[in-house]
C-alpha positions in Angstrom: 2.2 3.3 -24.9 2.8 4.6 -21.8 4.3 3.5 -18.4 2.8 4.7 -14.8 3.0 4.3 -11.1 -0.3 5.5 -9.6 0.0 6.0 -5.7 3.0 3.9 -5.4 4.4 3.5 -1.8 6.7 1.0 -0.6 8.6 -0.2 2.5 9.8 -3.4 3.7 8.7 -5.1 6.2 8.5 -3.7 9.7 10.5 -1.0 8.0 10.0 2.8 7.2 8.4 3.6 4.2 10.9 4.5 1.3 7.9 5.9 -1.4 4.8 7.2 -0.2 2.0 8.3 -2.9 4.1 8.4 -6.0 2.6 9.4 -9.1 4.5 9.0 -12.2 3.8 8.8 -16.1 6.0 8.1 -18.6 5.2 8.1 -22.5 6.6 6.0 -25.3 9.3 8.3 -27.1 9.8 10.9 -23.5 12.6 11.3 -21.7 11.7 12.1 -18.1 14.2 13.0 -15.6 13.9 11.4 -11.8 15.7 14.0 -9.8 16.9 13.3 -5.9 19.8 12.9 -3.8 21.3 9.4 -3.3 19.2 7.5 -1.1 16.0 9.6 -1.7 14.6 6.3 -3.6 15.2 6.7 -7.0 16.2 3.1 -7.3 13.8 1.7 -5.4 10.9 3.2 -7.6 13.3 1.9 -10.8 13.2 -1.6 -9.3 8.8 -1.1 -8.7 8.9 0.2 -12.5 10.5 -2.9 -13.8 8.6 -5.2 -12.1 11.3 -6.5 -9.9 9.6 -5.6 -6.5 6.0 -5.1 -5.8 4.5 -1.7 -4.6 2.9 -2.2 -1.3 0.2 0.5 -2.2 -1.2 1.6 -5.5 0.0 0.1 -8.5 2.3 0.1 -11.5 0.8 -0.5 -15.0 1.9 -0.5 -18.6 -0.9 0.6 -21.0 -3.4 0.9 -18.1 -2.6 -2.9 -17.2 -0.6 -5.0 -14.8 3.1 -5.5 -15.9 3.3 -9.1 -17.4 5.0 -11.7 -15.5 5.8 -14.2 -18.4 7.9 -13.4 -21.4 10.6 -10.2 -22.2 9.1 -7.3 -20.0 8.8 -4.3 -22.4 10.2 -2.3 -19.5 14.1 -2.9 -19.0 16.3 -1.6 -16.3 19.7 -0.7 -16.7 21.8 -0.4 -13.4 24.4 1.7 -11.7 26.7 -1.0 -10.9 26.9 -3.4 -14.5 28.7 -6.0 -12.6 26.2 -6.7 -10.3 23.6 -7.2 -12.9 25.8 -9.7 -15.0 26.4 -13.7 -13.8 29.9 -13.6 -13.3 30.0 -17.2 -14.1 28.7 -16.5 -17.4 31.0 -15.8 -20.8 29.6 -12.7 -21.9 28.9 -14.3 -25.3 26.5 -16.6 -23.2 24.9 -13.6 -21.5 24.0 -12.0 -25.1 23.0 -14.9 -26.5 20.4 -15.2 -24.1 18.9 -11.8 -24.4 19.1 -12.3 -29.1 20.9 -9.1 -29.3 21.3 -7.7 -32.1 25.0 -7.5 -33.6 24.1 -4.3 -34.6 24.0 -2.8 -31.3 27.1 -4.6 -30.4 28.9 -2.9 -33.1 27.1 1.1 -32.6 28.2 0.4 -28.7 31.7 0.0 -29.8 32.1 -3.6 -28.5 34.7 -5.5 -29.0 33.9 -9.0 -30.3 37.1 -10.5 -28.1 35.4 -9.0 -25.4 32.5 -11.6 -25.8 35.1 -14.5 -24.7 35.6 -13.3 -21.6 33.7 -12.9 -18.6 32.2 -9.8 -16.5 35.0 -9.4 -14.0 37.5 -9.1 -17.0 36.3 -5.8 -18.4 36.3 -2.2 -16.6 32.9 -1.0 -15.9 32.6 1.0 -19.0 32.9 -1.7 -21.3 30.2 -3.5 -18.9 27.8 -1.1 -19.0 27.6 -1.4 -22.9 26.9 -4.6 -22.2 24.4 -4.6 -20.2 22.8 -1.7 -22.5 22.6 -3.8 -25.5 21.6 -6.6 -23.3 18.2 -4.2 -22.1 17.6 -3.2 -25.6 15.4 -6.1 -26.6 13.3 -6.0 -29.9 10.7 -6.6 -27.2 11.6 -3.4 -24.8 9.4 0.0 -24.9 10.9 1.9 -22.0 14.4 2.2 -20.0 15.2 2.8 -16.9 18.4 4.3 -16.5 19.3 4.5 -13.0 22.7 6.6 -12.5 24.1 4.5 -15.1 26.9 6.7 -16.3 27.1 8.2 -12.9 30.8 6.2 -12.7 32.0 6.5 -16.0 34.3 9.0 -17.2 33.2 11.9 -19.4 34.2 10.7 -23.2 32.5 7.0 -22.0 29.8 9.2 -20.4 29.2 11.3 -23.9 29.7 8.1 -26.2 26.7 6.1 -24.0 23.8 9.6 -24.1 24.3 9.9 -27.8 23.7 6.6 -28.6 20.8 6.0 -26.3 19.9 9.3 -27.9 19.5 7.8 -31.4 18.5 4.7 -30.5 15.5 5.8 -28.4 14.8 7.8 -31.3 15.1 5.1 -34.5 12.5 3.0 -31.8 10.4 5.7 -30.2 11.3 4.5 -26.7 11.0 6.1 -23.6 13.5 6.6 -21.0 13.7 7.1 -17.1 16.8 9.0 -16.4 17.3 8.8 -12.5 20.3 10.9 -11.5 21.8 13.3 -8.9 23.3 15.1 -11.7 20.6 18.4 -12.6 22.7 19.7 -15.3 22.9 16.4 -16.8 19.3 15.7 -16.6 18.8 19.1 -18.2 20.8 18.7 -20.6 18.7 15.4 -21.7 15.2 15.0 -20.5 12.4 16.6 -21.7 10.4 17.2 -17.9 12.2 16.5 -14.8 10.5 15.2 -11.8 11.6 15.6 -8.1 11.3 12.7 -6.1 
């Protein structure tokens, strides 16, 4: 399976563009680093990726088709910010029980279960961030997008989150996006780097 954005370009409207001719592939079981400085785009082609905005030229397709607008989307984006991506009005036992997580990944993610009482703006960011990692981890999902998601974490937090996406991408074969800043970290995890 593979993920690509073939001459992507997007702006909004009446706006400067933001990605102009992007070509991108990623293949089920890679890890491919998206390398730029902040505010080069690297959430914006995330967001295209995932379905959650439209390119205004050239197109994004999974397995040489369309992405599918009903259903779980094999392709799951996990954000920067956690707290912005959970309903604040939500229990975070509600939130998961939405997605059918497994209680497996709760546990390898060291989540509390009193954490799943309590809702998002309750926790620190870490112990969001797991969340919303389990959360993208449906049976359903093929590829990640990880857009500067440890970026501010500390380092142990930082360490415990690679090494478990590390073995869980590899027990599933998925692949991964990781869009950072940080060279030496996507170095140190990716196997190609792309400059955006």
């Amino acid at each position: 399976m593979s993920l690509e954005a073939r001459q992507v370009s997007f702006s909004y409207r009446r706006g400067k563009p933001i990605l102009q001719t992007i070509n991108l592939t990623l293949e089920a079981g890679e890890w491919v680093g998206l390398a730029a400085p902040s505010g080069r785009g690297k959430t914006t082609l995330c967001r295209l990726l995932a379905g959650y905005e439209r390119p205004t030229g050239g197109e994004i397709l999974l397995d040489g088709r369309p992405l599918p607008d009903r259903g779980v989307c094999p392709v799951q984006m996990i954000w920067q910010h956690p707290e912005t991506a959970l309903d604040p009005r939500l229990r975070l036992r509600d939130t998961m029980r939405e997605t059918g997580v497994e209680d497996r990944l709760l546990h390898a993610l060291n989540i509390e279960p009193a954490w799943l009482d309590r809702y998002p703006l309750e926790l620190s960011g870490g112990e969001l961030q797991r969340f919303c990692i389990a959360r993208a981890l449906h049976p359903q999902t093929r590829f990640l997008l990880c857009d500067e998601i440890t970026a501010m974490l500390d380092l142990i937090t930082q360490a415990q989150i690679w090494r478990f996406l590390q073995e869980e991408a590899g027990r599933r074969g998925l692949g991964l996006l990781v869009a950072s800043h940080n060279g030496a970290l996507l170095e140190r995890l990716c196997t190609r780097i792309v400059p955006l």
